[in-house]
C-alpha atoms as a printed R data frame, in Angstrom:
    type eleno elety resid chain resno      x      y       z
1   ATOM     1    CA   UNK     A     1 36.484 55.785  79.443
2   ATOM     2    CA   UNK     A     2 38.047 52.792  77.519
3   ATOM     3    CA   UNK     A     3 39.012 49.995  79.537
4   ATOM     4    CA   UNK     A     4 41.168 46.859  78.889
5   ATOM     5    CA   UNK     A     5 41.548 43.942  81.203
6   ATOM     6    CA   UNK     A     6 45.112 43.009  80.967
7   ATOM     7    CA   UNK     A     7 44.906 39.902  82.973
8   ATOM     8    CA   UNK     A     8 42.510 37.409  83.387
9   ATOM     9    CA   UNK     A     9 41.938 33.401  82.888
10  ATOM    10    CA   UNK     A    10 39.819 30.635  81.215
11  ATOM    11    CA   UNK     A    11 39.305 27.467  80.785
12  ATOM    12    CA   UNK     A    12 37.248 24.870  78.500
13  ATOM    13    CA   UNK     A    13 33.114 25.184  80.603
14  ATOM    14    CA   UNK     A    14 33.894 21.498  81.294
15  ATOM    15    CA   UNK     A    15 36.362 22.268  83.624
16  ATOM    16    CA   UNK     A    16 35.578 25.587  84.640
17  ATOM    17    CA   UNK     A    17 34.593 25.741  88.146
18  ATOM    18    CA   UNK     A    18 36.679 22.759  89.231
19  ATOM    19    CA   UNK     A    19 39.531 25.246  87.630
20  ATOM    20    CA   UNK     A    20 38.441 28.202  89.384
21  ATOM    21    CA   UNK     A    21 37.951 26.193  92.944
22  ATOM    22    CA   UNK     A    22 41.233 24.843  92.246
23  ATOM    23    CA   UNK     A    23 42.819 28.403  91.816
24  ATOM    24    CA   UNK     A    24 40.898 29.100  95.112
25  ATOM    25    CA   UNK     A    25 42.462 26.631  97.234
26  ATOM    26    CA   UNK     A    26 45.593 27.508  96.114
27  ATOM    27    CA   UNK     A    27 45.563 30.778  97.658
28  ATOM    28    CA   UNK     A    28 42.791 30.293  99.802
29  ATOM    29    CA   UNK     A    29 40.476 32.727  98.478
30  ATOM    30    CA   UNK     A    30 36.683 32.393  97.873
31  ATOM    31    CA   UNK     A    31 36.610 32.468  93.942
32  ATOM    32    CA   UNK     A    32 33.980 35.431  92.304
33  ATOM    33    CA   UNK     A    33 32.888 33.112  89.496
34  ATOM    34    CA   UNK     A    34 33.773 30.199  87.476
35  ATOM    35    CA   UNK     A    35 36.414 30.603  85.101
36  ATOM    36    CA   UNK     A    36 34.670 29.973  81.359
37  ATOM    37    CA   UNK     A    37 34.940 31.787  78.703
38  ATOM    38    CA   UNK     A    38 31.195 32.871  79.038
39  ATOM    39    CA   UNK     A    39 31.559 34.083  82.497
40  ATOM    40    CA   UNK     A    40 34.527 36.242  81.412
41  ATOM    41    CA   UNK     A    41 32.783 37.950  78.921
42  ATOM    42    CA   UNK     A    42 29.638 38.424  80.498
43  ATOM    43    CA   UNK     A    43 31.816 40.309  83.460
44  ATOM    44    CA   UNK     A    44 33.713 42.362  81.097
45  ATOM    45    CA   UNK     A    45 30.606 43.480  79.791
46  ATOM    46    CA   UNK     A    46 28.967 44.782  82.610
47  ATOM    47    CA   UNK     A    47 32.357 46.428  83.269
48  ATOM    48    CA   UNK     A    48 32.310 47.336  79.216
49  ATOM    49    CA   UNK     A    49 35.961 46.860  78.374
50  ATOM    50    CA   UNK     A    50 37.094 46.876  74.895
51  ATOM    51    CA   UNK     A    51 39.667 43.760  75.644
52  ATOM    52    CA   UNK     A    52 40.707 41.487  77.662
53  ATOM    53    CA   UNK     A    53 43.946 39.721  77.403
54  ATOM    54    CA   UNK     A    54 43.143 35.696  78.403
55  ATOM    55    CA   UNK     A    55 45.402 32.855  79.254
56  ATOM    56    CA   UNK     A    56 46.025 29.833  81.397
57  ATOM    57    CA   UNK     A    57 49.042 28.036  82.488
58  ATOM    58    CA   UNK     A    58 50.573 24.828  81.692
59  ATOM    59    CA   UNK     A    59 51.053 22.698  84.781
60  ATOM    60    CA   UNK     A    60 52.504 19.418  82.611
61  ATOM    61    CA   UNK     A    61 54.106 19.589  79.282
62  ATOM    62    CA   UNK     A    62 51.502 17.298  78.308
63  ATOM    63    CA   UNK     A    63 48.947 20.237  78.504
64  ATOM    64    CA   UNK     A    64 50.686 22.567  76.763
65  ATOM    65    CA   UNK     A    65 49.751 22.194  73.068
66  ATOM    66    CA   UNK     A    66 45.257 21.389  73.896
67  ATOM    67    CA   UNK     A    67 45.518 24.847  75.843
68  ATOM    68    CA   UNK     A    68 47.047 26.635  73.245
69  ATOM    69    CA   UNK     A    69 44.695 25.337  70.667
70  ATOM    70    CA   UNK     A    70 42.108 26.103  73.709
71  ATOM    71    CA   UNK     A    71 42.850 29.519  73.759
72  ATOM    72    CA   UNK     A    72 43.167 30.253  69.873
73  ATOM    73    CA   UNK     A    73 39.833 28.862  69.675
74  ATOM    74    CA   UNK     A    74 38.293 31.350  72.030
75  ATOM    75    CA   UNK     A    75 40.177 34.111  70.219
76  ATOM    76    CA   UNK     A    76 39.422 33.658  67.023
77  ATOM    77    CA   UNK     A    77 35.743 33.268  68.237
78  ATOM    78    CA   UNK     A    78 35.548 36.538  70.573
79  ATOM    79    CA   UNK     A    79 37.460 39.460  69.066
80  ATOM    80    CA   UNK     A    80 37.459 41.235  72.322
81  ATOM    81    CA   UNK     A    81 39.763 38.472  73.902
82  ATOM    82    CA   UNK     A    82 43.609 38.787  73.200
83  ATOM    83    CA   UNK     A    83 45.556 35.565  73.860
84  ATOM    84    CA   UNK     A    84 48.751 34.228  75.668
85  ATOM    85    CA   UNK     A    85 50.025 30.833  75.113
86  ATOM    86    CA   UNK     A    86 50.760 28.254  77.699
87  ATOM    87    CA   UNK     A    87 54.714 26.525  77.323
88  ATOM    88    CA   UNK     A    88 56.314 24.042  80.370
89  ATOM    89    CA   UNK     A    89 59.798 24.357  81.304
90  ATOM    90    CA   UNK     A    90 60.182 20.252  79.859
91  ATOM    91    CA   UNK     A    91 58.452 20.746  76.705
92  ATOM    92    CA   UNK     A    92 60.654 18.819  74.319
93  ATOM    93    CA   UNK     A    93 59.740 20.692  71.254
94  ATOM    94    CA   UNK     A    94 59.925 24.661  72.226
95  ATOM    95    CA   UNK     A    95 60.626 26.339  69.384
96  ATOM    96    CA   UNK     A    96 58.124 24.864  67.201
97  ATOM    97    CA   UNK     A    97 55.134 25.148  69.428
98  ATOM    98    CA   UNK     A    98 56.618 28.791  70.070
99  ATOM    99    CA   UNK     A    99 56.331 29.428  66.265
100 ATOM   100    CA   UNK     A   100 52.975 27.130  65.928
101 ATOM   101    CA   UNK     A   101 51.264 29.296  68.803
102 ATOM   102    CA   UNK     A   102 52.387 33.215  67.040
103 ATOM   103    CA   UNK     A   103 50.499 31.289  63.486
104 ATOM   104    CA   UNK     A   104 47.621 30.999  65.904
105 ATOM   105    CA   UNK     A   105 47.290 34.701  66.639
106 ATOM   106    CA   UNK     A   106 48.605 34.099  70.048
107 ATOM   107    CA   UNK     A   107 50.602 37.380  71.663
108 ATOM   108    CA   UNK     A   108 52.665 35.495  74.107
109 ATOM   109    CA   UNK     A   109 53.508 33.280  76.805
110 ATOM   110    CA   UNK     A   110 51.862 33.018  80.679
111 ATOM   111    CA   UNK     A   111 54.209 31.879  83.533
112 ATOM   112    CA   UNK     A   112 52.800 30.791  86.747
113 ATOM   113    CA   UNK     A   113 56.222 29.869  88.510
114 ATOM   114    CA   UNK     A   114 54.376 29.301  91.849
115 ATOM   115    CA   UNK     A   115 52.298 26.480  90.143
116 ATOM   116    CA   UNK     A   116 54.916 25.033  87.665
117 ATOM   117    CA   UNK     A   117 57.202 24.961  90.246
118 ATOM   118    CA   UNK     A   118 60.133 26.292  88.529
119 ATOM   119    CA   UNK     A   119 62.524 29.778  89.219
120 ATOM   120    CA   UNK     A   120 62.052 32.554  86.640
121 ATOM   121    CA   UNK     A   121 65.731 32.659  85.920
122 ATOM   122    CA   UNK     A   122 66.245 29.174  85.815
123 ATOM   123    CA   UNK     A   123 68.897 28.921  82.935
124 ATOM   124    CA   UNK     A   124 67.282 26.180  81.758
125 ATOM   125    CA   UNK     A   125 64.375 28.526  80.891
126 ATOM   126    CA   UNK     A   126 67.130 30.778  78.882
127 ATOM   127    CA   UNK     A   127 66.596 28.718  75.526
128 ATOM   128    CA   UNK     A   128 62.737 28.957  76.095
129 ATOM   129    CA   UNK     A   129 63.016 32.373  76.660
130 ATOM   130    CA   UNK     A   130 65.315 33.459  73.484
131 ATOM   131    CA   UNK     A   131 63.442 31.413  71.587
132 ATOM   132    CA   UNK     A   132 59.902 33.658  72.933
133 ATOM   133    CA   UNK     A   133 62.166 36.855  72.685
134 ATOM   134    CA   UNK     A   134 63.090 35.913  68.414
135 ATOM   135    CA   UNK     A   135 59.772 35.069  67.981
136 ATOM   136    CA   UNK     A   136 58.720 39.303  69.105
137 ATOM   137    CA   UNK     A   137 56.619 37.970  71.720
138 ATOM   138    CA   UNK     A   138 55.538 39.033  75.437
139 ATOM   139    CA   UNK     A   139 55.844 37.025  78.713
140 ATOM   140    CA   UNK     A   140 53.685 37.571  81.049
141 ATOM   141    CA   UNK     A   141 55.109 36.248  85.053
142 ATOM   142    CA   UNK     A   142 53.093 35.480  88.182
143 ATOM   143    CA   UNK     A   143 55.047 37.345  90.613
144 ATOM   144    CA   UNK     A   144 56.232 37.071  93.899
145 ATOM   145    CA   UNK     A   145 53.856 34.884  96.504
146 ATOM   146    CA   UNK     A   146 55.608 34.647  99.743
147 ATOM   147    CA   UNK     A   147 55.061 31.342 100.313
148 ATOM   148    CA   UNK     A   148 58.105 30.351  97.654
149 ATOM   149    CA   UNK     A   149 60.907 31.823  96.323
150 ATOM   150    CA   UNK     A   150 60.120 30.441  92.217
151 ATOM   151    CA   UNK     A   151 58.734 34.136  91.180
152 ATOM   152    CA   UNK     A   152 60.930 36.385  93.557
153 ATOM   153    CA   UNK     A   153 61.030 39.984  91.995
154 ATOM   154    CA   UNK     A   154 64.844 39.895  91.870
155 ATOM   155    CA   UNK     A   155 64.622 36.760  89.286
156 ATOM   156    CA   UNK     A   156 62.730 38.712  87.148
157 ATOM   157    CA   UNK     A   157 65.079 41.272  86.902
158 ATOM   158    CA   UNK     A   158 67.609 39.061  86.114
159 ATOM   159    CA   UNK     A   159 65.671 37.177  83.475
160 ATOM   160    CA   UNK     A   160 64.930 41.155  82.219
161 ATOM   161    CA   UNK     A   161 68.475 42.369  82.299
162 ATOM   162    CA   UNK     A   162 69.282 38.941  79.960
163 ATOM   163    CA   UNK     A   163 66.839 39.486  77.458
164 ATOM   164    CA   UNK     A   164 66.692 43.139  77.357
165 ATOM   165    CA   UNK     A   165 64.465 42.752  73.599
166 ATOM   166    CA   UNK     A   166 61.582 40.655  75.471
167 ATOM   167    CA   UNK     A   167 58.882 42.308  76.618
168 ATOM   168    CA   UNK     A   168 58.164 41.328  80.202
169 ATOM   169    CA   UNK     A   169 55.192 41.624  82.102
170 ATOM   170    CA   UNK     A   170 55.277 41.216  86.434
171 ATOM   171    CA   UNK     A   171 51.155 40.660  87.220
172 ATOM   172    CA   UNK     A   172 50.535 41.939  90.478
173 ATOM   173    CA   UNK     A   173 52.692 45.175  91.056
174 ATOM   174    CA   UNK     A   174 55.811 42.771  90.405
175 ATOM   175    CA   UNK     A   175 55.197 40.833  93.246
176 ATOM   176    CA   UNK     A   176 52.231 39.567  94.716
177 ATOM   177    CA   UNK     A   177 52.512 39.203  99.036
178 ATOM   178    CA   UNK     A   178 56.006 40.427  98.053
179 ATOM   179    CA   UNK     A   179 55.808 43.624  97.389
180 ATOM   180    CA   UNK     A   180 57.997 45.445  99.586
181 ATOM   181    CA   UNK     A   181 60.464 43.502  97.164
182 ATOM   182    CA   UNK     A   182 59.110 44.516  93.882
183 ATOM   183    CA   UNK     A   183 59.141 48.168  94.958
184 ATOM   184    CA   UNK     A   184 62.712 48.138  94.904
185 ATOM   185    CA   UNK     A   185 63.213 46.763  91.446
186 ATOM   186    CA   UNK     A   186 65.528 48.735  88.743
187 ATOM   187    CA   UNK     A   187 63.397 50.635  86.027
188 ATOM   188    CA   UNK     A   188 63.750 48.578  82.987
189 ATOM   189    CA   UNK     A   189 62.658 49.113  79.754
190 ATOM   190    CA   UNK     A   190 61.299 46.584  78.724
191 ATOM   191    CA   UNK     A   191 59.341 45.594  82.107
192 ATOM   192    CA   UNK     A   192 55.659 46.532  82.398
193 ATOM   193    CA   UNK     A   193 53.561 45.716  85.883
194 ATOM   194    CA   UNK     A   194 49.953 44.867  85.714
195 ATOM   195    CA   UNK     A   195 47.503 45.820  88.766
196 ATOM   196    CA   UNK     A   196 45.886 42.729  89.207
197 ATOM   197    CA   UNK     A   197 45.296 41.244  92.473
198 ATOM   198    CA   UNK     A   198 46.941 43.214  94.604
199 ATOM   199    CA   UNK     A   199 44.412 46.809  94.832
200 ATOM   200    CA   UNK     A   200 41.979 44.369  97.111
201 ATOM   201    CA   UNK     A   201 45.315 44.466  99.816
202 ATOM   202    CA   UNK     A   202 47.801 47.497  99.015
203 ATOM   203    CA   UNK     A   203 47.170 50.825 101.196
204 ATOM   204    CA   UNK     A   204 46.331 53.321  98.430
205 ATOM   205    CA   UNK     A   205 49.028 55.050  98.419
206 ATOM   206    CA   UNK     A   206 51.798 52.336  98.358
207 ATOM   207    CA   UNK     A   207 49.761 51.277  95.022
208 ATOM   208    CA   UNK     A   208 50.507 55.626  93.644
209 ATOM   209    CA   UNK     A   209 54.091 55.079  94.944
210 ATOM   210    CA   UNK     A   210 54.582 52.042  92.835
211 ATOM   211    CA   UNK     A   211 53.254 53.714  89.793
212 ATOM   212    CA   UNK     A   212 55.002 57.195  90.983
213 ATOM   213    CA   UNK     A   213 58.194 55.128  91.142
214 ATOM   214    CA   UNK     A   214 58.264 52.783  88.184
215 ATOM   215    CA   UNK     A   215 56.072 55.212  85.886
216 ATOM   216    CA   UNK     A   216 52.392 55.336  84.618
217 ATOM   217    CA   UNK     A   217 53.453 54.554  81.632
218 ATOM   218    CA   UNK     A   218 54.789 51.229  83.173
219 ATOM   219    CA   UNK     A   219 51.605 49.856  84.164
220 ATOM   220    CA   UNK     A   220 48.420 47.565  82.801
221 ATOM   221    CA   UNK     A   221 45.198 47.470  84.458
222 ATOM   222    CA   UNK     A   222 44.645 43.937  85.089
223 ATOM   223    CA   UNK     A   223 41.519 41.971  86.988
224 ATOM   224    CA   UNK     A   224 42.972 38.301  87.761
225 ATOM   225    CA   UNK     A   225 39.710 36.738  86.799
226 ATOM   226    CA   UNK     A   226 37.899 34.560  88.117
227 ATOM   227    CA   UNK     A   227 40.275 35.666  90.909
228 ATOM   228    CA   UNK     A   228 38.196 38.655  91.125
229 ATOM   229    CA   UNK     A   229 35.739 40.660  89.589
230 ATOM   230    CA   UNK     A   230 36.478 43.072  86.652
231 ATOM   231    CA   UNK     A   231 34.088 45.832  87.872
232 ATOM   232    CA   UNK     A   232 35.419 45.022  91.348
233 ATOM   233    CA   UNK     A   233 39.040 46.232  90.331
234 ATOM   234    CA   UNK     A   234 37.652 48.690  88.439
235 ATOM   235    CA   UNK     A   235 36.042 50.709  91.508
236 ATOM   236    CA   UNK     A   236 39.010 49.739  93.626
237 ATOM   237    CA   UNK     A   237 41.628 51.169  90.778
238 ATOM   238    CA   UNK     A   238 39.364 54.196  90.297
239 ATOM   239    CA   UNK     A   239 40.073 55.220  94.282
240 ATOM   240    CA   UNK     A   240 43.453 55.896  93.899
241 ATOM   241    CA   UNK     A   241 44.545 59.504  93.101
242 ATOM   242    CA   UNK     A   242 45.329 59.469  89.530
243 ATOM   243    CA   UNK     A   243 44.792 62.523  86.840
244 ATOM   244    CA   UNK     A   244 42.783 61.673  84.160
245 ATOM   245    CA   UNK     A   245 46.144 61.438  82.056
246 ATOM   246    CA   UNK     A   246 47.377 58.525  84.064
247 ATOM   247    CA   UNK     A   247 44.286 56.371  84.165
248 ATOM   248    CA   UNK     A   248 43.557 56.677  80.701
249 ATOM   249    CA   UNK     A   249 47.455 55.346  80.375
250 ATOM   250    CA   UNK     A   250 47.186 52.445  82.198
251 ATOM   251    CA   UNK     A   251 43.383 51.350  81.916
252 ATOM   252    CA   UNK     A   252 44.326 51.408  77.645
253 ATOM   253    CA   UNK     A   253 46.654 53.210  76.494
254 ATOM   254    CA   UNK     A   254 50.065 51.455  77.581
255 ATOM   255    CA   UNK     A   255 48.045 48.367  76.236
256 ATOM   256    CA   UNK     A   256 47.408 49.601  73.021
257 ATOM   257    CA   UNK     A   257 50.794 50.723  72.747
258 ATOM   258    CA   UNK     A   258 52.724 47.369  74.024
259 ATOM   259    CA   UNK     A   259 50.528 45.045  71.805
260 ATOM   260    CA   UNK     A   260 49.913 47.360  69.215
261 ATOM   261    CA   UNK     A   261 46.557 47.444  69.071
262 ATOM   262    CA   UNK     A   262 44.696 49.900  66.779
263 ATOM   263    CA   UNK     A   263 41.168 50.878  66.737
């Protein structure tokens, strides 16, 4: 069975495992490996997906431009790794880096409201995001910790309903600690959920309702590395009662499809 990992981080081996300790202590959550590139691949390997879609967020606008050329690197290297660029809510110069980062190769932008400190549908976000939206590229959102109120499900929505031609994608069943929320979002066209951490806490069937509810065809497998283990969230995804038609659609196919990959 073709599998793509649909979320997952890195970060330059310097930094690595004082990145993924840092992630750690930010949820309080014993990491499952460092987060380099190496590390990535080697667990996508044993898990043998085809892809994995990488990224990393930009905590200062200062950051923003080494991690995009950080993550372009590693793409262009590894043709199994798709990328997502990193963007700041007070980066001065937006729509260039925007532009700079698609001439990379890079599919999109990564959010991580809960770290950036900043709401989803912020309308000072709005040029950033019609800017992302006119360049045909994805966003991918950190959604819904309980702990703040920056990646709330309903702010997506919002942000979804205002750019109805951006591709949106909420990692963690829409809302991660917050799902009770998420479940109750609108079905939207152009909003896609990812499973990523969130199988390791969900009952198994409040994980089929959400994908009864919003639609197979609405949904990425995803792994949160180093959050967790690929082949981890493999087995855990692989216990909920899905046809063979629906797990092929989310563990590829919806991916292929979204990004437009072709073999």
């Amino acid at each position: 069975m073709k599998i793509i990992d649909a979320h997952a981080h890195i970060f330059p081996k310097k930094i690595a495992v004082k990145a993924s300790a840092s992630i750690g202590d930010f949820y309080g959550l014993a990491m499952d490996s460092d987060a380099s590139v190496d590390s990535l691949i080697a667990c996508e390997e044993e898990l043998g997906t085809s892809h994995a879609l990488v990224c990393s967020s930009a905590l200062s606008p200062a950051q923003v431009e080494s991690i995009n050329n950080f993550i372009a690197t590693e793409v262009s290297a590894h043709p199994s790794l798709i990328g997502l660029a990193a963007m700041h809510k007070d980066y001065e110069n937006f729509e260039e880096e925007i532009l700079r980062a698609k001439s990379l190769g890079l599919r999109g932008f990564k959010f991580h409201n809960d770290m950036q400190r900043f709401d989803i549908d912020d309308p000072k976000m709005f040029p950033i995001y019609k800017a992302i939206s006119d360049a045909g590229m994805v966003v991918l959102f950190h959604m819904g910790d309980d702990r703040y109120d920056f990646s709330a499900p309903d702010k997506m929505v919002k942000v979804a309903r205002e750019f109805p031609e951006m591709t949106i994608i909420g990692a963690h069943f829409g809302g991660y600690r917050r799902w009770s929320d998420s479940i109750h979002n609108p079905k939207l066209q152009n909003v896609y959920y990812d499973t990523s951490s969130s199988l390791f806490m969900l009952e198994k069937s409040t994980a089929e309702r959400f994908i009864d509810h919003f639609g197979p065809d609405r949904f990425f497998f995803g792994s949160d590395f180093p959050m967790w283990n690929p082949k981890g969230e493999f087995e855990r995804f692989n216990k909920l009662n899905l046809s063979e038609e629906v797990r092929e659609m989310i563990l590829h196919e919806n991916f292929e499809r979204v990004f437009d990959l072709k073999d």
